[in-house]
C-alpha positions as CSV (number, residue, x, y, z in Angstrom):
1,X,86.7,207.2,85.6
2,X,84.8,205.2,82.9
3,X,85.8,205.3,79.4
4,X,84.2,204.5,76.3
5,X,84.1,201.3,73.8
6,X,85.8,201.7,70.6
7,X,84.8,204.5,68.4
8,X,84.7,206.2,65.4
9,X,84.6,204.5,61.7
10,X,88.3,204.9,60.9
11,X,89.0,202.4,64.3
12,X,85.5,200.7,64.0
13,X,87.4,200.0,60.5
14,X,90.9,199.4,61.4
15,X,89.8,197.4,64.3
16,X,87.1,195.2,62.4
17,X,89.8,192.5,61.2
18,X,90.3,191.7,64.4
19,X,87.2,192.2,66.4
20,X,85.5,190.1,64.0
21,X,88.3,187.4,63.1
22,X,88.2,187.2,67.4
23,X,84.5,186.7,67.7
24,X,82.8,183.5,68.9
25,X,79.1,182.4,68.6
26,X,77.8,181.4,71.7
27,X,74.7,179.7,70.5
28,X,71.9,179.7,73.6
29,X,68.7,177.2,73.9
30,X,65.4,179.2,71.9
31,X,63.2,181.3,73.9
32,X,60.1,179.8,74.1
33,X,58.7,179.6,70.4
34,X,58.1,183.2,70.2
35,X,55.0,183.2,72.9
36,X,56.5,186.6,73.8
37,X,55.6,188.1,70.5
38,X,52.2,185.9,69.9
39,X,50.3,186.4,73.7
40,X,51.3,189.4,74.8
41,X,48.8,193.0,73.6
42,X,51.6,195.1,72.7
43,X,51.4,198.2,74.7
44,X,50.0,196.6,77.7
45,X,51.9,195.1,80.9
46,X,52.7,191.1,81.4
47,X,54.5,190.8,85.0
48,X,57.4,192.4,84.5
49,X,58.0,192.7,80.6
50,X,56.1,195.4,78.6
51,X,55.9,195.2,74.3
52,X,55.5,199.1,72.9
53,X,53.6,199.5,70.1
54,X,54.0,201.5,66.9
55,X,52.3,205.4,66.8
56,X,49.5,206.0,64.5
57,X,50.9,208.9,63.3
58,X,54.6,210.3,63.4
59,X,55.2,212.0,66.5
60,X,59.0,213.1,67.5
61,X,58.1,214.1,71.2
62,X,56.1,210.9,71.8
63,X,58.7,208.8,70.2
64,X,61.4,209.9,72.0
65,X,59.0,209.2,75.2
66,X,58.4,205.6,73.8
67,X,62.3,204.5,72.5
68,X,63.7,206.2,75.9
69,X,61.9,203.7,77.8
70,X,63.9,200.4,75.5
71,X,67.8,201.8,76.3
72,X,69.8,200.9,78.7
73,X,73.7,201.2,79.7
74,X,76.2,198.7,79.8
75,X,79.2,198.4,81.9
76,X,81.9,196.0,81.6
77,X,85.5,195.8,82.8
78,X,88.8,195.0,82.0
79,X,92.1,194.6,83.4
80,X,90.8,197.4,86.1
81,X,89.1,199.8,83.4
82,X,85.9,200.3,83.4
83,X,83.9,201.0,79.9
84,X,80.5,201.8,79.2
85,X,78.2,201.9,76.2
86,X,74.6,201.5,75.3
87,X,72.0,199.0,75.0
88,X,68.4,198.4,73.6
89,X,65.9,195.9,74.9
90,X,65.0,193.5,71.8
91,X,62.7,190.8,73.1
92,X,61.4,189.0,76.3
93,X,59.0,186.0,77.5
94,X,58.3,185.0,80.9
95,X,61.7,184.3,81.5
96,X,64.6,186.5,80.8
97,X,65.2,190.3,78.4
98,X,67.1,190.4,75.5
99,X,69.4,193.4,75.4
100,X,71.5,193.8,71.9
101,X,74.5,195.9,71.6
102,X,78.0,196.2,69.8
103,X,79.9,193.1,70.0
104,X,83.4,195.5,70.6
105,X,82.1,196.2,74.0
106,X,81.6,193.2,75.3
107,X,84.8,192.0,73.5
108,X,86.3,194.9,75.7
109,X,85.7,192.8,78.6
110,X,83.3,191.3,81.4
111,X,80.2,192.8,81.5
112,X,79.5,194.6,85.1
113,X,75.5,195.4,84.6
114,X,72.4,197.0,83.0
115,X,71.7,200.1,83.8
116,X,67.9,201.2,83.2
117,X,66.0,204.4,82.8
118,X,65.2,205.9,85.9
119,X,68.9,204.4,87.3
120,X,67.9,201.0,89.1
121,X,70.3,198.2,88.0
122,X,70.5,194.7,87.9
123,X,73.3,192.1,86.6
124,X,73.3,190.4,83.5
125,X,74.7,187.5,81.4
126,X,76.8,187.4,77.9
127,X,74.6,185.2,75.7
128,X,76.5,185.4,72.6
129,X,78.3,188.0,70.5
130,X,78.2,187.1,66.2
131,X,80.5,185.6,64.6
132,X,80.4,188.2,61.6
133,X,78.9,191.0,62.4
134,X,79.6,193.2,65.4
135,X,76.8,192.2,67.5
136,X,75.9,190.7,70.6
137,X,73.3,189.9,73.1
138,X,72.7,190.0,77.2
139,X,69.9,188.5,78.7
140,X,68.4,189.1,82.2
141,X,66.6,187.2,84.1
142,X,62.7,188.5,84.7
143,X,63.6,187.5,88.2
144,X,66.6,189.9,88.4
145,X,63.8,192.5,87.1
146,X,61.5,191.8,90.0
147,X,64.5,192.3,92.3
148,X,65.2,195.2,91.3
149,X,61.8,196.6,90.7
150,X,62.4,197.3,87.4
151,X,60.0,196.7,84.5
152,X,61.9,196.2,80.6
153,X,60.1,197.8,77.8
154,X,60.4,195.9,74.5
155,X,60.8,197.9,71.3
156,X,58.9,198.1,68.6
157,X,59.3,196.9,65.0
158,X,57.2,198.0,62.0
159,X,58.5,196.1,58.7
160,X,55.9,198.0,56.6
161,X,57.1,201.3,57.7
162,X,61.1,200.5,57.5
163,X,60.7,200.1,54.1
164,X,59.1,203.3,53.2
165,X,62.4,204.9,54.6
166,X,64.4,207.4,52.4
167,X,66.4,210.4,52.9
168,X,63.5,213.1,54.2
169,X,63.0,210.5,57.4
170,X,63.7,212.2,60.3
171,X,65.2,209.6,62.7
172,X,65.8,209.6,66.6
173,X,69.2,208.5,67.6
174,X,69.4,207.6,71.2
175,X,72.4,206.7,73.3
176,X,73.7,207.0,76.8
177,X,76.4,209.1,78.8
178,X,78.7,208.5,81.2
179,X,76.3,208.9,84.0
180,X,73.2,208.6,82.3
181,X,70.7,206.3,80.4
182,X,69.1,207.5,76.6
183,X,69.8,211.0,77.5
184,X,71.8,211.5,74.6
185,X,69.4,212.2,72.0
186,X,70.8,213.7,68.0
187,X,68.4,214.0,65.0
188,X,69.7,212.3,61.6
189,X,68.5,211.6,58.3
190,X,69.6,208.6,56.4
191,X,72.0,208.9,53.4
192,X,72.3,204.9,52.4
193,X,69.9,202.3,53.6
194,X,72.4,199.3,52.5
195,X,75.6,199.9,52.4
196,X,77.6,196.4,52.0
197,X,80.3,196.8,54.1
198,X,82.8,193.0,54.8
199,X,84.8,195.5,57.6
200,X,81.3,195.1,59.6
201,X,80.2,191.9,57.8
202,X,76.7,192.9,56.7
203,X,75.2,196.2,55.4
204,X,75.4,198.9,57.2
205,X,73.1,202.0,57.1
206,X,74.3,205.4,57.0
207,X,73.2,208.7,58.6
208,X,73.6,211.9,58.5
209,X,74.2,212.5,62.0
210,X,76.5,213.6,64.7
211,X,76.8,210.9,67.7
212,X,79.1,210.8,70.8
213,X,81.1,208.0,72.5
214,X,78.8,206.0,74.7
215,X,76.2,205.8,72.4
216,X,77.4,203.0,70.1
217,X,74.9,200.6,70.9
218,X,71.9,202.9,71.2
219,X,68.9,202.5,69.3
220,X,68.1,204.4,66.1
221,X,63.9,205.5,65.7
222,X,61.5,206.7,63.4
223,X,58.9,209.1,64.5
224,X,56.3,206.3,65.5
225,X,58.5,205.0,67.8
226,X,59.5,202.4,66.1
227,X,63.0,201.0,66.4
228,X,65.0,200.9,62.6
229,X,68.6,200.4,63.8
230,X,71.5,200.4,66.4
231,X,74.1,202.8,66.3
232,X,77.8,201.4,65.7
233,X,79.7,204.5,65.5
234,X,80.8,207.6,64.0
235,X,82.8,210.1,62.6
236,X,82.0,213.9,62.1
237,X,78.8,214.3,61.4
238,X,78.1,210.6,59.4
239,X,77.0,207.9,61.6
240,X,76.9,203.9,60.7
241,X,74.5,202.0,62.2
242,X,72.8,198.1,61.8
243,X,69.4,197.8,60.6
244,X,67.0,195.8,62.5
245,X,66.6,193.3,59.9
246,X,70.6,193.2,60.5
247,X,69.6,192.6,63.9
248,X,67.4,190.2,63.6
249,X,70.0,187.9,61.7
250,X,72.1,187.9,64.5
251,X,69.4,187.2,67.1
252,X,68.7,184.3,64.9
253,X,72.1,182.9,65.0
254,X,72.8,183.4,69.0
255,X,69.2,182.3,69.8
256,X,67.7,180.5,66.7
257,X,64.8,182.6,66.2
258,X,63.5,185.5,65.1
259,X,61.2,188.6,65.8
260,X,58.3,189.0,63.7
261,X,58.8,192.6,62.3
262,X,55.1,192.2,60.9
263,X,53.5,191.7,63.8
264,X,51.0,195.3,64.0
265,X,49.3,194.5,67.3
């Protein structure tokens, strides 16, 4: 029987002295200065990496069909248990995925594999979990991907449209279940944008928003499809989540760069 990372605020909390006092940077060698982002026609298919791309207009059933495609599920182990949680595909090149997720779960122990839509599977490697903020990264291998027959779908960033959030967003919050991959899907609104919190060691944004162990992790979407944050847990019906700018400090300290969030290809 699997069982699920860490949970709720009140242990996120409790637990964030020494989850974050315990983390180590594992810095890895830049991905190729960001050719991923600059060649590639968001939307279109490179071998076996494809970038989404932002809706023209908002769209709930066609951005659920878009950020679906970006989660995956992560299974690690320790001392015989087996724990899961989810995942979302941040970058790629020619070489290897990005996956970010909590850093708790892969605190939790080693990681066992990636589990995609659809259910194909492939390993995948630790690249680094934050040193402050609970974060961390997997990469795999675009080899792996061709092994497995599985193509990785990128998500989406839209700077311009981030910052025109407030509370009458509706927002997409998907996570996985024991057995399955972004099929847990809960509708939220967002009741603070920036909320400094030193617990999680960055600001945190708030939602109004049931969510379900397994699903810390999971990505958080507008209705273009466009990624705004990752889920780090919840109590009741308020969820706290990292925004993607949040996200993109942390890929900058494992990997050394960044994603360009105003790229509107």
């Amino acid at each position: 029987m699997k069982s699920m990372g860490k949970w709720g605020i009140c242990i996120l909390l409790g637990a964030a002295a020494l989850l974050l006092g315990s983390c180590k940077n594992s810095r890895m060698e830049p991905m190729e200065e960001k050719e991923s982002l600059n060649e590639v026609v968001q939307g279109e298919e490179r071998d076996w990496v494809v970038f989404s791309d932002s809706l023209e207009g908002e769209n709930e059933e066609k951005a659920r069909e878009i950020a679906v495609q970006s989660i995956v599920r992560l299974e690690t182990e320790k001392n015989g248990n087996v724990y899961f949680g989810s995942g979302i595909i941040w970058d790629g090149d020619e070489e290897r995925i990005v996956i970010v997720t909590s850093g708790h779960l892969l605190e939790e122990g080693r990681l066992l594999g990636v589990i995609f839509p659809g259910g194909r599977e492939t390993s995948g490697e630790t690249a680094g979990i934050c040193g402050q903020k609970d974060l961390a990264f997997v990469t795999v291998p675009v080899s792996w991907l061709g092994e497995a027959d599985q193509k990785a779908t990128v998500v989406s960033l839209h700077q311009r449209i981030f910052e025109t959030l407030d509370g009458s967003s509706q927002l997409l919050v998907l996570g996985c279940s024991e057995n399955g991959v972004g099929d847990q899907l809960r509708r939220g609104t967002l009741k603070e944008k920036a909320w400094y919190r030193e617990e999680f060691g960055a600001d945190v944004m708030v939602l109004e928003c049931e969510s379900l162990p397994g699903m810390s992790g999971g990505g958080i979407f507008d209705c273009y499809g466009n990624l705004v944050g990752m889920l780090e847990g919840g109590s009741g019906n308020s969820t706290v989540a990292f925004s993607m700018e949040t996200i993109n400090e942390g890929y900058e300290e494992v990997f050394g760069v960044k994603r360009n969030t105003e790229d509107y290809k």
